[in-house]
N, C-alpha and C positions, 0 to 999 in steps of 0.2 A: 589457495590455502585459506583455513576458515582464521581470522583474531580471536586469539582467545584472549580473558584476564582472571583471574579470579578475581573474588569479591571481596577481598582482603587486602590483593592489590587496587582493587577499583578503591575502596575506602583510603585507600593511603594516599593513591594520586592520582585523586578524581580528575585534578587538573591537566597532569599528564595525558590521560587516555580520553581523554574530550579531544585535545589539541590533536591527539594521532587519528580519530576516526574526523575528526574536520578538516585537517591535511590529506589524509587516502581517501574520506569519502567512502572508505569500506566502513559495513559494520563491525562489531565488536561484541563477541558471544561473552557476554559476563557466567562466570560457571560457581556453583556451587555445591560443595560436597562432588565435586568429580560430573555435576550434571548442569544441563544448560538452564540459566534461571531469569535469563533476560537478553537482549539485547539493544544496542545502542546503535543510534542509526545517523548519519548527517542529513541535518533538515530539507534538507535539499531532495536526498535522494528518497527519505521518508516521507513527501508531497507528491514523486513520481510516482511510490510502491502504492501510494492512495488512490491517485487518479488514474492509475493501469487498475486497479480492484472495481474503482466505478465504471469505469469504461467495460471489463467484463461482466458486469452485474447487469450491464443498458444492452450489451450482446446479449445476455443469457437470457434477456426479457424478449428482444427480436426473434431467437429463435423460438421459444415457448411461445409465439403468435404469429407464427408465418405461416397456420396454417387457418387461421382464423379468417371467417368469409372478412369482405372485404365491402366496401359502401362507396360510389361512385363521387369521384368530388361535386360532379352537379347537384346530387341528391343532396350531401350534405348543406351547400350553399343555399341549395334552394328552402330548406329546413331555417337556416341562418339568416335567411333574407336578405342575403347578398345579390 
């Protein structure tokens, strides 16, 4: 089930409704006029939804060059002067 608040309650007990999404760890869909106008996330899990977004953006780069020729590590080293 999704948390909702409105934004009226959010204004009234801002402290309240911090303390319940950093106890659940769930989000909390702030609504306004009957429609979704934000959400609230625990810091925690908003650093994981980050770095699964980078982690798919470093996939979505592997596969748009897997098909891409390919250069032998000798060649390169020997270009590097290794």
């Amino acid at each position: 089930m999704i948390n909702t608040v409105s934004i009226t309650d959010l204004k009234q007990n801002t402290s309240d409704v911090v303390k319940r999404v950093r106890a659940s760890g769930k989000p909390v869909v702030v609504m306004q006029r009957s429609e979704p106008a934000a959400v609230l996330l625990d810091p925690d899990y908003f650093e994981i939804l980050e770095k699964a977004l980078e982690d798919l953006g470093d996939l979505q780069a592997i596969e748009d060059r897997k098909n891409e020729p390919t250069v032998p590590f000798e060649e390169v080293a020997k270009k590097l002067g290794l």
